[in-house]
DOZA-829895 format. One record per residue (C-alpha): residue number from 0; x, y, z. Coordinates in steps of 0.02 Angstrom, whole numbers, plus 50000, padded with zeros to 5 digits. Layout:
// DOZA-829895
(NUM,(X,Y,Z));
...
This chain:
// DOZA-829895
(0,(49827,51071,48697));
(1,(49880,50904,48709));
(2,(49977,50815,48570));
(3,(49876,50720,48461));
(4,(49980,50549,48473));
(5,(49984,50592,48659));
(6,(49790,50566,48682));
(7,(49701,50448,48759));
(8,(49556,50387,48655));
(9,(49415,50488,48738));
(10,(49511,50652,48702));
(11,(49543,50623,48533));
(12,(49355,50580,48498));
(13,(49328,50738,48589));
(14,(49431,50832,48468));
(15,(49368,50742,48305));
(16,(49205,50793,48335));
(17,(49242,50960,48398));
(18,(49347,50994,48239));
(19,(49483,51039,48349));
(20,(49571,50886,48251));
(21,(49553,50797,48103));
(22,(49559,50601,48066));
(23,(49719,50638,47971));
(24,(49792,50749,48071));
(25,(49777,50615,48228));
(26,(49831,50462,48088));
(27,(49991,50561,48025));
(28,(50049,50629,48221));
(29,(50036,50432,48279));
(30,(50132,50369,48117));
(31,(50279,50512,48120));
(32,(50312,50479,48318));
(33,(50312,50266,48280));
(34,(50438,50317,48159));
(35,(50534,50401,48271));
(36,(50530,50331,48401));
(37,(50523,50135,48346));
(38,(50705,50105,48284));
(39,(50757,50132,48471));
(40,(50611,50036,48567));
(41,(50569,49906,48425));
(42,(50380,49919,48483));
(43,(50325,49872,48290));
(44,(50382,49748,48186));
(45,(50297,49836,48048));
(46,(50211,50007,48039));
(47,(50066,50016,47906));
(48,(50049,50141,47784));
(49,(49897,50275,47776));
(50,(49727,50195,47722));
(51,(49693,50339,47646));
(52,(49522,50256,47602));
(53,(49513,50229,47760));
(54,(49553,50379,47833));
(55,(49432,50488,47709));
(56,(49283,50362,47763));
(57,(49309,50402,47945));
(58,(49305,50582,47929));
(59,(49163,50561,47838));
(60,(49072,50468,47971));
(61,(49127,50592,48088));
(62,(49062,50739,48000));
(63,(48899,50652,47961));
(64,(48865,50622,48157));
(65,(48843,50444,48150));
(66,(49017,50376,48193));
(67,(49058,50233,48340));
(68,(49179,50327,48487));
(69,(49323,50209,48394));
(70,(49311,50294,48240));
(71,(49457,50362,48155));
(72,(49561,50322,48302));
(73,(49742,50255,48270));
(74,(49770,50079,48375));
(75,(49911,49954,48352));
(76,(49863,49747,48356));
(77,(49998,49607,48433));
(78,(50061,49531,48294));
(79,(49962,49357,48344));
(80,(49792,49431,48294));
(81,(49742,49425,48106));
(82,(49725,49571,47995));
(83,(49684,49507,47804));
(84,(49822,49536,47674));
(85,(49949,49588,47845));
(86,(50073,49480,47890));
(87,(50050,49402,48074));
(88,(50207,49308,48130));
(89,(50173,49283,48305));
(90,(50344,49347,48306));
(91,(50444,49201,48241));
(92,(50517,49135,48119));
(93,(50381,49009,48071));
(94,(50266,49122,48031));
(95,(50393,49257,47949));
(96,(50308,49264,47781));
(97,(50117,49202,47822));
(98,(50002,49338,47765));
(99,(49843,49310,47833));
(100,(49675,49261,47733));
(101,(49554,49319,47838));
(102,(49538,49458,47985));
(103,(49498,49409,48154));
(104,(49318,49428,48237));
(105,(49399,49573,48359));
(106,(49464,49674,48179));
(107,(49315,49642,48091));
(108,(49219,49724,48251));
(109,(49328,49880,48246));
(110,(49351,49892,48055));
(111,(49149,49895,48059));
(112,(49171,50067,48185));
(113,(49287,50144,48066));
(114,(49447,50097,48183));
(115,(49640,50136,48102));
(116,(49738,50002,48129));
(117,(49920,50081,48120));
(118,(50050,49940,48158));
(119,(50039,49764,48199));
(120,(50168,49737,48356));
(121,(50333,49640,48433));
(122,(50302,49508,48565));
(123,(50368,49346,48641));
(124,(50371,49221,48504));
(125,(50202,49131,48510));
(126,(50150,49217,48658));
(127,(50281,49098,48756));
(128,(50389,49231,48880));
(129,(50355,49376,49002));
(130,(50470,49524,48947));
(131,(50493,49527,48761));
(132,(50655,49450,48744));
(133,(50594,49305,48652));
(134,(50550,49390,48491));
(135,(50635,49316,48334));
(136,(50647,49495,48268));
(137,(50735,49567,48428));
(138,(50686,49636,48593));
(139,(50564,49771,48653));
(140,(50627,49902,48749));
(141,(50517,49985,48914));
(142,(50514,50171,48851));
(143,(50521,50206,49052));
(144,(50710,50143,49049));
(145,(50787,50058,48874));
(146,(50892,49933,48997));
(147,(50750,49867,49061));
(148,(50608,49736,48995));
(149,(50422,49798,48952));
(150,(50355,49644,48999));
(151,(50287,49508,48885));
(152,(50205,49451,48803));
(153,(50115,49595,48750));
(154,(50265,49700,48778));
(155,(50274,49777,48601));
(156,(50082,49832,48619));
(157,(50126,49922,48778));
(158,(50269,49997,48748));
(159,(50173,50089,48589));
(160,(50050,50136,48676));
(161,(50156,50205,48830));
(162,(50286,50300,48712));
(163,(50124,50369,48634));
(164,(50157,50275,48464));
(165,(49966,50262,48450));
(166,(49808,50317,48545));
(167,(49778,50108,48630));
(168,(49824,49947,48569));
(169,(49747,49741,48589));
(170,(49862,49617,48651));
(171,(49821,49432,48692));
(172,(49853,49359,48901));
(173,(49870,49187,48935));
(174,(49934,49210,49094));
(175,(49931,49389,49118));
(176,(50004,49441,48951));
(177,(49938,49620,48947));
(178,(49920,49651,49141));
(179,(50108,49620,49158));
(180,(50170,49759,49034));
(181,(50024,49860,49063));
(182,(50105,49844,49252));
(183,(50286,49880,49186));
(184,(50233,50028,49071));
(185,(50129,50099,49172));
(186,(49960,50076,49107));
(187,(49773,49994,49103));
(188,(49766,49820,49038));
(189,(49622,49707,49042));
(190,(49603,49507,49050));
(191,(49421,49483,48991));
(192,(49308,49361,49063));
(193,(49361,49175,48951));
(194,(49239,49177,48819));
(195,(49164,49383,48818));
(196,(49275,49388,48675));
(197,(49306,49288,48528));
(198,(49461,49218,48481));
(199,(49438,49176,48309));
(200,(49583,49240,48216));
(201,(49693,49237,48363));
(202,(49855,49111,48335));
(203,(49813,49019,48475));
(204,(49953,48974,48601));
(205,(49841,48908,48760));
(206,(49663,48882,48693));
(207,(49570,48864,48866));
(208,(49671,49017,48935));
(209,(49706,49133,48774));
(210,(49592,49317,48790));
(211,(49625,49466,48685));
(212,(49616,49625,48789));
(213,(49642,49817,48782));
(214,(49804,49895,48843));
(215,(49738,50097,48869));
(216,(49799,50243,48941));
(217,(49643,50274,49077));
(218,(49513,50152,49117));
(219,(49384,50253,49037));
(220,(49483,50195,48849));
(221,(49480,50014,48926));
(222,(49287,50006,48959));
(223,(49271,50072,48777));
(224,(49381,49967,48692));
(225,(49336,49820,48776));
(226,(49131,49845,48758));
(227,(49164,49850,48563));
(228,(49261,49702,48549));
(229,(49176,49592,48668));
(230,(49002,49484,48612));
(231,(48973,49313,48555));
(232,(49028,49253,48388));
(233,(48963,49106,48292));
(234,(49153,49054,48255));
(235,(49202,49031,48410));
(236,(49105,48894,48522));
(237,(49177,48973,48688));
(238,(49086,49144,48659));
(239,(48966,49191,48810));
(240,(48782,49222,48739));
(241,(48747,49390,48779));
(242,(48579,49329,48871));
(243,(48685,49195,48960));
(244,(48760,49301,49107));
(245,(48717,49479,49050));
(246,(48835,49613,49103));
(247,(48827,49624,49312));
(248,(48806,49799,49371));
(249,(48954,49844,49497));
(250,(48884,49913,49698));
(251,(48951,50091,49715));
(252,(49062,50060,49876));
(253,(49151,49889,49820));
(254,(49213,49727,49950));
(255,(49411,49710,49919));
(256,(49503,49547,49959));
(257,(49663,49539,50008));
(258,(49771,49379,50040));
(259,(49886,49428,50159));
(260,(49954,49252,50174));
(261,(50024,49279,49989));
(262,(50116,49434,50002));
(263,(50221,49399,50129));
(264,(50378,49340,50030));
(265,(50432,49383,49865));
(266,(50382,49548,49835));
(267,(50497,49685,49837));
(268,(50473,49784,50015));
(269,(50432,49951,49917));
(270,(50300,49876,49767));
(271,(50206,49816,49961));
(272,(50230,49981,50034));
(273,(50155,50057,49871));
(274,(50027,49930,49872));
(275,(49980,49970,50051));
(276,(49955,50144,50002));
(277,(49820,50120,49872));
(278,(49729,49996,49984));
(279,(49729,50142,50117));
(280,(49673,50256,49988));
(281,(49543,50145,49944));
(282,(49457,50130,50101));
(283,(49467,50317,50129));
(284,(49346,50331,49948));
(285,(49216,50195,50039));
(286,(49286,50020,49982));
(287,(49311,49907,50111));
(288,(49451,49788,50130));
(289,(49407,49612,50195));
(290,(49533,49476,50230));
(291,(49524,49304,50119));
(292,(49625,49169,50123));
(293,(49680,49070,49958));
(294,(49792,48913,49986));
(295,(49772,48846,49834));
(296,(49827,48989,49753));
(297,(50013,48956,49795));
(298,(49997,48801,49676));
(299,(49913,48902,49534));
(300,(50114,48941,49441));
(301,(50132,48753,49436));
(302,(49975,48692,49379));
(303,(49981,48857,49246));
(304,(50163,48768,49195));
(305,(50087,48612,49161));
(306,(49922,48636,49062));
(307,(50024,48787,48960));
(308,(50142,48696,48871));
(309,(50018,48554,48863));
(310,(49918,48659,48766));
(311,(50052,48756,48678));
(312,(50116,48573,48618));
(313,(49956,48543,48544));
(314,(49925,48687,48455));
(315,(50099,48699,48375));
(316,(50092,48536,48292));
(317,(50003,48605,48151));
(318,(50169,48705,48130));
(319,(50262,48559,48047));
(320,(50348,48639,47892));
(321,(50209,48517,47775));
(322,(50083,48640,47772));
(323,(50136,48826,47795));
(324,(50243,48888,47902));
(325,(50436,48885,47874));
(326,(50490,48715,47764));
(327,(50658,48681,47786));
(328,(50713,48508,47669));
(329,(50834,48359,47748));
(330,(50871,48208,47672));
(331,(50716,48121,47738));
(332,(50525,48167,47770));
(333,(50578,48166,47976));
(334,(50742,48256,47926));
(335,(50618,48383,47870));
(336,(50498,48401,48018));
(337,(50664,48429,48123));
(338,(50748,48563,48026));
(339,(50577,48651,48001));
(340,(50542,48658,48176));
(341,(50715,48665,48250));
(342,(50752,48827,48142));
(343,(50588,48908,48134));
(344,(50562,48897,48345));
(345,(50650,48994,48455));
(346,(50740,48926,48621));
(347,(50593,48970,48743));
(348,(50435,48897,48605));
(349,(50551,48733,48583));
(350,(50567,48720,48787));
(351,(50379,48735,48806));
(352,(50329,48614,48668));
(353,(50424,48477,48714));
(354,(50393,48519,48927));
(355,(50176,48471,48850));
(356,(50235,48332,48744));
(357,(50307,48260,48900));
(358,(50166,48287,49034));
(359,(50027,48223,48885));
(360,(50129,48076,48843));
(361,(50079,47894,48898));
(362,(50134,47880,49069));
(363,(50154,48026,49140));
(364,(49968,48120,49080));
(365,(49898,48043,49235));
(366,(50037,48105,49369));
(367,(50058,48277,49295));
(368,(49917,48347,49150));
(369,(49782,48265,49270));
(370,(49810,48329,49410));
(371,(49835,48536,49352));
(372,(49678,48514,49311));
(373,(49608,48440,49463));
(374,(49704,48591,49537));
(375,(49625,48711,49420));
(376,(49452,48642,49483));
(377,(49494,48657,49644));
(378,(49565,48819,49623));
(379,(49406,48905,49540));
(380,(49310,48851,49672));
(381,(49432,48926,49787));
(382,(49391,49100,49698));
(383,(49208,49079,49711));
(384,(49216,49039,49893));
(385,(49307,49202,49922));
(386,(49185,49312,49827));
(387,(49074,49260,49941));
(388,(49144,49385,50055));
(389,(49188,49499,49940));
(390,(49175,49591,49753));
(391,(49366,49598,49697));
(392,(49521,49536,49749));
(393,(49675,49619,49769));
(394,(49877,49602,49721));
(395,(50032,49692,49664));
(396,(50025,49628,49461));
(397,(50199,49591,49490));
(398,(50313,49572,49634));
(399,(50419,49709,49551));
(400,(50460,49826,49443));
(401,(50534,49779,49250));
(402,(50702,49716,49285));
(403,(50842,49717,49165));
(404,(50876,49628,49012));
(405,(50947,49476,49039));
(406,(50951,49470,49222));
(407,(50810,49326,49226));
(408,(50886,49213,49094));
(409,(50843,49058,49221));
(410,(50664,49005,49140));
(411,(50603,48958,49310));
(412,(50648,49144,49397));
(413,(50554,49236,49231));
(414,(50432,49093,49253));
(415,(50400,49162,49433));
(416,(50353,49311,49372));
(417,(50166,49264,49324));
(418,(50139,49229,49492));
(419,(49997,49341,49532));
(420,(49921,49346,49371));
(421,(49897,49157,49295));
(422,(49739,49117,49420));
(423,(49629,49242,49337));
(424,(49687,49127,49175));
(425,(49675,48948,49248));
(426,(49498,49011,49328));
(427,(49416,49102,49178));
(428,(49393,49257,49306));
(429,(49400,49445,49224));
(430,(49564,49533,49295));
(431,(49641,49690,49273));
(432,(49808,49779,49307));
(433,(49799,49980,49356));
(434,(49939,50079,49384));
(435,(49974,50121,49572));
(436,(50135,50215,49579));
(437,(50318,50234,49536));
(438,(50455,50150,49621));
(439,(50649,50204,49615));
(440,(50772,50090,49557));
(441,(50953,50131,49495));
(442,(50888,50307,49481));
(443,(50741,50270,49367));
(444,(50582,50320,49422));
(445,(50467,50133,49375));
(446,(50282,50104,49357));
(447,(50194,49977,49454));
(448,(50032,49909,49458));
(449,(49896,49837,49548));
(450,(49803,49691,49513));
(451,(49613,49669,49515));
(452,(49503,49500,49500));
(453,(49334,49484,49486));
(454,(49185,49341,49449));
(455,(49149,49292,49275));
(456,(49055,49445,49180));
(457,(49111,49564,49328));
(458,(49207,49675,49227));
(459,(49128,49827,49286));
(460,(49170,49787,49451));
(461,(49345,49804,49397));
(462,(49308,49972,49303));
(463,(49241,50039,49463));
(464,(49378,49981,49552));
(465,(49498,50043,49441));
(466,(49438,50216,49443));
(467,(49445,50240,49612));
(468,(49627,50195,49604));
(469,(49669,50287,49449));
C-alpha cells in the first residue's frame, strides 16, 4: 500500500472511506514527513499543529457518508492567501508579524468541505521572483536536486507537495507562478480562467493578473481541487457568474496549436526533443496538431514587465509602515516611510516598485503603461484568432529545466524565464503545466513540463488534454 503522505488526493479519499485509513492517521503521516523533511528543503515557513477539532469533525463526516471528496485531506496554502488567526507574510519582512483577521473566500470554501490545512508555505517575497530565492526567510530547495531552484513563486507549495509533505497544495500565478514549479517539480499546476476564482483574501501583487490555483500530483486532484474553489463571490467584483459563461464541455479528440515560430531559439535542444515526443504521442491518442502563428506573442515578456510592477507599485503603497506592516521610526515622518520600506522590502520587491512608479509617473505613462496595454489588447485578440483553428495551444512551460541557485542573478535572464507562461496572464486565458518527462543534467534526472492554453472557461479542455499526456 501506498504511504499515506505519498497519496494523491483521490487515493486517500479512497482509503478514508474504505477504512483502510483514518483522518488522523493521513493528518499525523503528512505532519511527521514536513517535519522531516522541511529543515532541509524549507518548503514551510510554518507547519500548523493538529486541529484536533478539526480532525475529529472530519472523521465524523466521513463515517456519516455525507463528506465533500476534500474532506479530511491534509493541503498546504502559499503564505499570500489568508487563514484567520495564521500569520500570512507574503514572505517578507513587512508582513512578518501580520496575523490575519479574516480567511480568504478559497479557505472558507474548503474549511466548509472539512479540508486540513497543514502549513502555510515559502515563496518569492510578494509573489515578485521565479525560483524562490527571494524569500525573506531563505530559499526553497527543488526536492529533485537541493542545488537547484523549485521555481517561484509558488516554489514552497510545490516543493511540499512533490517531497510528499502533504496530499496538494494552492499557490497564487501572476505570470505563471504555479505552472513554473509545477514544471520544475514535476507536477500538475493550474492557472484558472481570471475571475473563476475569487481573490478575496489573496495579498494582491498584480490585481488584473493574480489567480489562485491547485498544484496536484495527477490531473484528476487538479479538476477536484479546482471545481471546489472556483465560483463567484460577492467580495470580489471580478468573479465570473456561474450563468455568465457556464463551464464549456471539452470534444473528445482535441485541436492542438503549436507556434513553431516561437520555439525555435531559446529552449534547451533536449526540453524540444521531449516536447516533440508528447506532441507525437498526442496525435497517436487522436489529437491533432495544427500550426498557428502568434507574433505578438514575442512582445507578451515586455508588456507583462511593464503592467507588473505597475501594478505591484500600486498595491504596495498601502505597505507604508503608518498602518501595519513593519514601522521602522527616523527623525522625520519621510525618514519613516524610507526606513519602513527600505528594511521591510527585499532587493527584487524594491526593484519592481520603483520599475511601476516610473512607467505610471507623469511623462512616461503614455510611452510605456499605455502601450502594454494596447499590446495586451492586441495580444488577446491574437489568442482568440488562433482558437479559431484550434482548442489548446501548446509549449514547453519553460525553456528548461530548474537551474541552479544563483546562476540567474541577472533580473532580466530570471525575468526570461516567464516567457511562455505570462500570455495566459496578460490574456485572462485558463493554462496549465503537465509534466512531460525527465531531462539529464549534471547527472540529475529533472522534470519538465508542458504547457497548455485554452479560451476563457475552457478548463476542461485542458483536463482532457492533460490526461492524455499524463
Amino acid at each position: 500500500m501506498t504511504k499515506a503522505n505519498e497519496m494523491t488526493i483521490v487515493e486517500a479519499v479512497r482509503a478514508l472511506r474504505a477504512r483502510e485509513l483514518t483522518v488522523r492517521e493521513l493528518w499525523d503521516a503528512c505532519s511527521a514527513a514536513a517535519r522531516a523533511k522541511n529543515p532541509e528543503l524549507n518548503a514551510y515557513l510554518e507547519i500548523f499543529d493538529a486541529d484536533d477539532t478539526a480532525i475529529n469533525s472530519a472523521q465524523k463526516r466521513i463515517g456519516d457518508g455525507d463528506a465533500p471528496l476534500l474532506c479530511g485531506i491534509p493541503i498546504a496554502i502559499k503564505d499570500n492567501i489568508l487563514i484567520e488567526g495564521k500569520i500570512a507574510s507574503a514572505a517578507s519582512k513587512m508582513l512578518a508579524n501580520y496575523r490575519a483577521t479574516y480567511d480568504a473566500t478559497v479557505i472558507k470554501k474548503l474549511k466548509n468541505t472539512g479540508t486540513l490545512f497543514i502549513g502555510r508555505t515559502n515563496m518569492d517575497e510578494f509573489a515578485m521572483g521565479s525560483s524562490t530565492e527571494h524569500s525573506a526567510f531563505g530559499p526553497t530547495k527543488n526536492s529533485h536536486d537541493i542545488s537547484r531552484v523549485p521555481g517561484g513563486s509558488s516554489g514552497g507549495s510545490a516543493v511540499a507537495v512533490a517531497a510528499h509533505l502533504c496530499i496538494a497544495a494552492l499557490g497564487s500565478d501572476t505570470g505563471g507562478s504555479v505552472r513554473q514549479p509545477a514544471a520544475y517539480t514535476g507536477l500538475v499546476g493550474l492557472k484558472p480562467t481570471y475571475g473563476a476564482v475569487s481573490r478575496s483574501g489573496l495579498i494582491a501583487m498584480g490585481s488584473s493578473l493574480d489567480q489562485i490555483g491547485p498544484l496536484t500530483k495527477t490531473i484528476e486532484d487538479a479538476h477536484v481541487l479546482y471545481e471546489t474553489i472556483r465560483g463567484i463571490d460577492i467580495l470580489d467584483s471580478t468573479t465570473i457568474p456561474d450563468g455568465l459563461y457556464g463551464v464549456l464541455a471539452s470534444p473528445k479528440h482535441l485541436r492542438v496549436g503549436v507556434p513553431w515560430r516561437l520555439l525555435e531559439n531559446g529552449v534547451d535542444a533536449d526540453v524540444l526533443t521531449t516536447f516533440n515526443t508528447t506532441l507525437a504521442h498526442l496525435t497517436d491518442t487522436g489529437h491533432t496538431l495544427v500550426d498557428v502563428e502568434l507574433p505578438m506573442s514575442s512582445h507578451a515578456l515586455a508588456a507583462y514587465y511593464v503592467i507588473m510592477p505597475a501594478e505591484v507599485s500600486t498595491n504596495l503603497a498601502r505597505l507604508d509602515g503608518m498602518r501595519y506592516g513593519l514601522a521602522e521610526r527616523g527623525d522625520t515622518l519621510l525618514e519613516d516611510y524610507i526606513k519602513s520600506r527600505t528594511e521591510g522590502f527585499g532587493e527584487e520587491t524594491r526593484r519592481r516598485i520603483l520599475l511601476g512608479t516610473f512607467v505610471l509617473s507623469s511623462g512616461y505613462i503614455d510611452a510605456y503603461y499605455k502601450k502594454a496595454d494596447a499590446a495586451r489588447a492586441v495580444l488577446r485578440r491574437e489568442y482568440e484568432k488562433a482558437f479559431e483553428s484550434c482548442d489548446v495551444i501548446a509549449f514547453p512551460t519553460t525553456p528548461s529545466p530548474a537551474f541552479k541557485f544563483g546562476q540567474k542573478s541577472d533580473p532580466l535572464s530570471m525575468y526570461l524565464e516567464d516567457i511562455f507562461t505570462v500570455t495566459a496572464n496578460l490574456t485572462g486565458m485558463p493554462a496549465i503545466s503537465v509534466p512531460m518527462g525527465m531531462v539529464e543534467r549534471e547527472g540529475k534526472n529533472l522534470p519538465v513540463g508542458i504547457h497548455f492554453t485554452a479560451p476563457h472557461q475552457s478548463e476542461n479542455s485542458l483536463f482532457a488534454i492533460g490526461e492524455a499526456v499524463y
